[in-house]
C-alpha positions as CSV (number, residue, x, y, z in Angstrom):
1,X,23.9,-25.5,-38.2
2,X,21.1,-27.8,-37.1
3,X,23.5,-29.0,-34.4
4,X,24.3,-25.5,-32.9
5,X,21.2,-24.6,-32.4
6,X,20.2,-27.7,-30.7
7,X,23.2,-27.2,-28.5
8,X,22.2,-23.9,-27.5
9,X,18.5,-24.9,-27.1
10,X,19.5,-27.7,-24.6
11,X,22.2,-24.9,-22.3
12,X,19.1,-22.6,-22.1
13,X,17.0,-25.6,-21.2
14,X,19.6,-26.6,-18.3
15,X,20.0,-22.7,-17.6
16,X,16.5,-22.5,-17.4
17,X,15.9,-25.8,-14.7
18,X,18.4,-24.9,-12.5
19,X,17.3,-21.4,-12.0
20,X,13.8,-22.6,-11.3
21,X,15.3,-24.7,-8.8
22,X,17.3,-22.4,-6.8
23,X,14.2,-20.4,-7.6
24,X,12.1,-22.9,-5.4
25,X,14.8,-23.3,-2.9
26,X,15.1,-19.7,-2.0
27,X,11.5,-19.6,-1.6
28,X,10.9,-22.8,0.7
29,X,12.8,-21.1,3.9
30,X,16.1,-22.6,3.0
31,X,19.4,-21.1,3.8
32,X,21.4,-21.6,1.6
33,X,24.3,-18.9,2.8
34,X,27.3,-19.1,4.9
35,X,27.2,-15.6,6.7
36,X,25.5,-15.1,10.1
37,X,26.1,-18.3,11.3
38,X,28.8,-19.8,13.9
39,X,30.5,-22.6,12.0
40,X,33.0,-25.1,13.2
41,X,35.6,-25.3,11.0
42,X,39.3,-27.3,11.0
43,X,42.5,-25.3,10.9
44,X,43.9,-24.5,7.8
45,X,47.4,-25.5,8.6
46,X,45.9,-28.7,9.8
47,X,43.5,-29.3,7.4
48,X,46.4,-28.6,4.6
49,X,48.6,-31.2,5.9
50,X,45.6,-34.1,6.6
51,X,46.5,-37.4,5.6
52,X,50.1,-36.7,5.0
53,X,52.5,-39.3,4.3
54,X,55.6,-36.9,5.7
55,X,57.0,-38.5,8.7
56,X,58.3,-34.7,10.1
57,X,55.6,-32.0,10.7
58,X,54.7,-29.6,13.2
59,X,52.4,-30.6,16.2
60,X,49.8,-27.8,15.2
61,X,49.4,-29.4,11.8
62,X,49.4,-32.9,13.1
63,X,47.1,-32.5,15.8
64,X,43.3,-32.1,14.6
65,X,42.1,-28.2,16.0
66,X,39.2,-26.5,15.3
67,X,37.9,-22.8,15.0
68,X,34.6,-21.2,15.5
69,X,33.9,-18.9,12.5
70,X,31.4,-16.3,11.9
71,X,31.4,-15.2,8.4
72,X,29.5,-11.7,7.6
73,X,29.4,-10.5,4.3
74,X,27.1,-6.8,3.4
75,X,28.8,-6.3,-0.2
76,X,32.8,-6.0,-1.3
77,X,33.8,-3.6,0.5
78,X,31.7,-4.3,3.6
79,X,32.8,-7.9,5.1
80,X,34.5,-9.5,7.7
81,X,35.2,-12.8,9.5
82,X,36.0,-13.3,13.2
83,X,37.5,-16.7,14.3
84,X,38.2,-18.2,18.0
85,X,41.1,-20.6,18.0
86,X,44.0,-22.4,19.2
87,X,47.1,-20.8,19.6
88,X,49.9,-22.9,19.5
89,X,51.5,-23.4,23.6
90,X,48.7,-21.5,24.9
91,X,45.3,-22.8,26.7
92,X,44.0,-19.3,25.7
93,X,42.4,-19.2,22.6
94,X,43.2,-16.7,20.5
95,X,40.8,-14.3,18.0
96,X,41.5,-13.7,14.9
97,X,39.3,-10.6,12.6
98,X,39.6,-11.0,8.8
99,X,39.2,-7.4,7.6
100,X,39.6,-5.6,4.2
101,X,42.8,-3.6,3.9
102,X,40.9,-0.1,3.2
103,X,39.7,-0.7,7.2
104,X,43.4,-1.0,8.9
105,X,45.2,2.8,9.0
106,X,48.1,3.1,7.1
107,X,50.4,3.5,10.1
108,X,49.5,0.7,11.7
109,X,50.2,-1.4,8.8
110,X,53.7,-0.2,8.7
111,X,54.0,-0.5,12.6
112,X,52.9,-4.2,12.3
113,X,50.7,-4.2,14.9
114,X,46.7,-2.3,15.2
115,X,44.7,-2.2,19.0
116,X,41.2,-2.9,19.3
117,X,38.2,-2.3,21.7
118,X,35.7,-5.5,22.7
119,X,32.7,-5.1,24.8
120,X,30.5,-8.0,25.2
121,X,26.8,-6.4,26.0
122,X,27.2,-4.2,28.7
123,X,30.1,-5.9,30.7
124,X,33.6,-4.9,30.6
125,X,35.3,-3.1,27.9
126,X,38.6,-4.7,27.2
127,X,41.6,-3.4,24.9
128,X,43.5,-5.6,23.1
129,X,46.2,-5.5,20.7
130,X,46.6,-7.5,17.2
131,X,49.3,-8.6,14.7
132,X,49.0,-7.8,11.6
133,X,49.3,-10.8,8.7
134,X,49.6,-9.2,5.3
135,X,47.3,-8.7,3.9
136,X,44.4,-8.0,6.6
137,X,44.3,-10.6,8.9
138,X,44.6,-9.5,12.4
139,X,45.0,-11.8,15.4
140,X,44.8,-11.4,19.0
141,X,47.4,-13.9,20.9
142,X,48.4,-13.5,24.5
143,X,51.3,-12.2,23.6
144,X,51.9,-10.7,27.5
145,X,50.3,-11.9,30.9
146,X,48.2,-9.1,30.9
147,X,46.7,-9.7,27.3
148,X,46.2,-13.6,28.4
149,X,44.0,-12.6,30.9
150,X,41.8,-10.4,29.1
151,X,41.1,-13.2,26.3
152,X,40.2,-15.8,29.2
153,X,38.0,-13.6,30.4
154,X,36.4,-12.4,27.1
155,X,35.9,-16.3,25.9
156,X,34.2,-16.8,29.1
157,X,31.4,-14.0,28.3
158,X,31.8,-14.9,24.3
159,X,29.8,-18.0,25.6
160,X,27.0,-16.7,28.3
161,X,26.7,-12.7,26.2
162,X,24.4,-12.3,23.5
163,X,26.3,-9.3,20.8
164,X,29.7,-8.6,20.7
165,X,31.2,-5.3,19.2
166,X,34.4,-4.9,18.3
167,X,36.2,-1.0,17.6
168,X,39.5,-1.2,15.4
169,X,40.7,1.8,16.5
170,X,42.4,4.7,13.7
171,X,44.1,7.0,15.8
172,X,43.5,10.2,17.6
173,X,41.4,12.3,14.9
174,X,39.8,9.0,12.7
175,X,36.3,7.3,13.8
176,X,37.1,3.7,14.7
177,X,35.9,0.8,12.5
178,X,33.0,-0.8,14.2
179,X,32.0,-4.7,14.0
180,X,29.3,-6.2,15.3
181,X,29.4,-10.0,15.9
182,X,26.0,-11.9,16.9
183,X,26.7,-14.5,19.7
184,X,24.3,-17.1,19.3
185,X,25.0,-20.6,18.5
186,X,28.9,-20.0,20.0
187,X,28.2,-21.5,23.2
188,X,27.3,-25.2,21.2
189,X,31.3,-24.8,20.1
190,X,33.1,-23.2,22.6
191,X,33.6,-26.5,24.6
192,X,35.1,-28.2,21.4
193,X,37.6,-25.4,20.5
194,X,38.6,-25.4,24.4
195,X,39.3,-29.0,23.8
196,X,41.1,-28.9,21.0
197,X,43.5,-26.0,23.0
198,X,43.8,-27.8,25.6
199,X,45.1,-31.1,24.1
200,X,47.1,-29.4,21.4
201,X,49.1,-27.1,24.1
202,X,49.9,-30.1,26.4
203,X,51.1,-32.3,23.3
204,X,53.3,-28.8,22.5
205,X,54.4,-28.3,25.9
206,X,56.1,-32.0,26.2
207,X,57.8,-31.2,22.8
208,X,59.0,-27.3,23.2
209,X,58.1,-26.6,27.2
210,X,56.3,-23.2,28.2
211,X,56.1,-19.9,26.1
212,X,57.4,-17.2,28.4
213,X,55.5,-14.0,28.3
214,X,56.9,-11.1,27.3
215,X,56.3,-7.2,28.8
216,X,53.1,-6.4,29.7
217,X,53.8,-2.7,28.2
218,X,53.3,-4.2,24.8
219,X,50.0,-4.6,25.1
220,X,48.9,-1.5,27.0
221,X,47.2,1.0,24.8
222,X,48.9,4.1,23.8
223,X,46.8,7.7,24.6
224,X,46.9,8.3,20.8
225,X,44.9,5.5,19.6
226,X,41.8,6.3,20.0
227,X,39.9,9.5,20.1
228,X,39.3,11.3,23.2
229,X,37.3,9.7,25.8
230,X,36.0,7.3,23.3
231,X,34.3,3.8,24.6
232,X,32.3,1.4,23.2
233,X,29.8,1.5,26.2
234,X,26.7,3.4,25.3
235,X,26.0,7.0,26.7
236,X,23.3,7.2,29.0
237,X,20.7,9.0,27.0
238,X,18.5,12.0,28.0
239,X,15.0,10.6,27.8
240,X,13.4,13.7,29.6
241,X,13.1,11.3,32.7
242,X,15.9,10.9,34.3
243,X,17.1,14.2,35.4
244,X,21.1,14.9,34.6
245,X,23.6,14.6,37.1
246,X,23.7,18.5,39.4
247,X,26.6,20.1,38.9
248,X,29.1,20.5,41.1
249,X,29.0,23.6,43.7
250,X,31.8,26.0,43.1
251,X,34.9,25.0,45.3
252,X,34.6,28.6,48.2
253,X,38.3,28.8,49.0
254,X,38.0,29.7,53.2
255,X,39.4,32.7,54.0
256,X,41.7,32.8,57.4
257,X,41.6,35.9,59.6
258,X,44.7,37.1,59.9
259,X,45.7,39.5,63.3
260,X,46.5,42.9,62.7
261,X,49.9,43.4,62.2
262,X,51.0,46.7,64.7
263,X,54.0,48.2,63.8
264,X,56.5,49.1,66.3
265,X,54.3,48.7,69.0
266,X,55.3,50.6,72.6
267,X,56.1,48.6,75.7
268,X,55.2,50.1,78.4
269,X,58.3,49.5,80.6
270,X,57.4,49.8,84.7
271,X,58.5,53.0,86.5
272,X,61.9,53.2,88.3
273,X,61.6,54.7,91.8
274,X,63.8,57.2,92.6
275,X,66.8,56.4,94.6
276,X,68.6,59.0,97.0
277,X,71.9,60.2,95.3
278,X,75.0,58.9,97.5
279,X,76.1,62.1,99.8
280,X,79.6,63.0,98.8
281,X,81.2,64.6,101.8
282,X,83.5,67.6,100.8
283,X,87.4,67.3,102.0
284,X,90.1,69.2,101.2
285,X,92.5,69.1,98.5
286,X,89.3,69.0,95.8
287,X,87.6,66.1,94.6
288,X,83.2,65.5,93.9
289,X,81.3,67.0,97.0
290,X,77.2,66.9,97.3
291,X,76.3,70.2,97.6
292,X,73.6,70.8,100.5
293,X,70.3,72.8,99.9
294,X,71.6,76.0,100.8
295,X,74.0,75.7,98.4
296,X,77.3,74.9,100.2
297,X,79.3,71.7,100.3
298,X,78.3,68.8,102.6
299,X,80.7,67.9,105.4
300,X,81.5,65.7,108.2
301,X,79.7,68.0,110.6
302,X,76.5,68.4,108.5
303,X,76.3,64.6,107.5
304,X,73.8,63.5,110.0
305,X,71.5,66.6,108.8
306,X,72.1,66.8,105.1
307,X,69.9,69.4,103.8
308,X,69.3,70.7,107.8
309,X,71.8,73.5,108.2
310,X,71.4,76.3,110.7
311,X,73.6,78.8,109.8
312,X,76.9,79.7,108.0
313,X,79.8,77.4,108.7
314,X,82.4,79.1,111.0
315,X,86.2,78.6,110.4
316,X,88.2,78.5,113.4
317,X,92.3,80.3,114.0
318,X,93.4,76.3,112.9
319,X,91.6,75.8,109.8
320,X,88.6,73.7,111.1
321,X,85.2,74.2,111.0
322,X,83.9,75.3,114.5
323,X,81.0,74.1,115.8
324,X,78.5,76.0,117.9
């Protein structure tokens, strides 16, 4: 009995030490966390297979490659990691975000494959999209041209920016998941994980040759994935200052004039001028004749003076017409 008790008096002794310590330690200024600091760390797969005796293995775990690792960590339901690494046959390196299940939609897990929004400060806003590794670990390869452009560009600023925020986006009607990923110290590493891609893609190219990209469509993000005009960039804000923007006059459509429209309008056509009828000179037997203006038919005698006669036409014992 004497025995137990002095057993438990020496583990409440040691309890008691080693509490004071870490006591003491906490309160010195010591860090004594991993979160919110950029570690360099050696690839799992590599790391798993150091010191093998196997005389077969693959290039990525033979050849020594590092990550840089941020590691944050609010409470169990509130943590993340974001990695920049080596992607086996690619210079680019790759990112990779560590997530809890509850923040990836339930269609995307079954699709395989989740987009996401990266802004560094206030440059370009970039999308990107991620393969799913069950259960939550989502990494961003350059899969297509397009996407192996956009993480060139992004490691570039990763090392010069000072906050990068990331948006995993939900879908249409669902708020994005929002991370937030402080860049100093990554600049000290980013040479060394350049390195390390750069050696362990020319040992991989000798061995397998280039990867070939495939379409750029599989990267481009669909119009459903994200809310309506959603961005990461911030919304210029209405400090009482800065006036808003005018709006826009109304668009006046012009109106042509149009000529009036006359209906069945009158030509006026020129006046004929009269022309003397034809004289018809009477002869016997019947027939047209112009009659003269005192009413009698015109003859051979009267033609010179049509219209001019003196006096009744005489008939003579043979039928003609005498003349006086």
């Amino acid at each position: 009995m004497i025995g137990k008790n002095t057993l438990l008096a020496s583990l409440l002794l040691s309890v008691g030490l080693y509490s004071a310590q870490a006591y003491a330690v906490v309160n010195s200024g010591w860090n004594i966390s991993s979160s919110y600091v950029w570690r360099l760390l050696q690839n799992s797969d590599y790391a798993f297979e150091k010191g093998s005796s196997a005389k077969i293995l693959q290039i990525d775990k033979k050849i020594m490659h590092r990550q840089a690792v941020f590691k944050v960590q609010k409470s169990i339901t509130n943590k993340y990691v974001f990695k920049v690494g080596c992607m086996y046959q690619s210079k680019t390196p790759a990112f990779e975000l560590d997530t809890t299940t509850l923040d990836i939609a339930i269609n995307d897990t079954f699709k395989g494959y989740v987009f996401a929004r990266f802004l560094v400060d206030k440059g370009q806003e970039y999308s990107l999209r991620a393969e799913i590794i069950p259960p939550s670990r989502l990494v961003f390869a350059p899969l297509t041209k397009t996407q192996d452009t956009k993480l060139s560009d992004l490691f570039m600023q990763l090392s010069e920016g000072g906050v990068l925020q990331i948006a995993l986006l939900q879908g249409p009607n669902q708020t994005p998941r929002f991370y937030q990923i402080p860049l100093e110290g990554f600049f000290d590493l980013s040479k060394t994980v350049m390195s390390d891609c750069n050696k362990l893609n020319s040992m991989a190219q000798n061995h397998r040759g280039k990867v070939k990209f495939l379409p750029d469509y599989l990267t481009r993000e669909p119009d459903d994935a994200a809310p309506k005009d959603f961005s990461l960039k911030p919304k210029r804000p209405n400090d009482g200052l800065t006036p808003p923007p005018a709006p826009e006059p109304p668009k006046v459509e012009e109106v042509k004039e149009e000529a009036p429209v006359i209906e069945n309008p009158k030509v006026e056509e020129p006046e004929e001028e009269e022309q003397t009828p034809e004289v018809q000179l009477f002869s016997p037997g019947g027939g047209v004749a112009s009659i003269g203006e005192d009413g009698k038919p015109i003859t051979e005698d009267t033609e010179g003076s049509i219209g001019e006669s003196k006096g009744e036409m005489k008939i003579g014992e043979d039928g003609a017409p005498v003349s006086e």
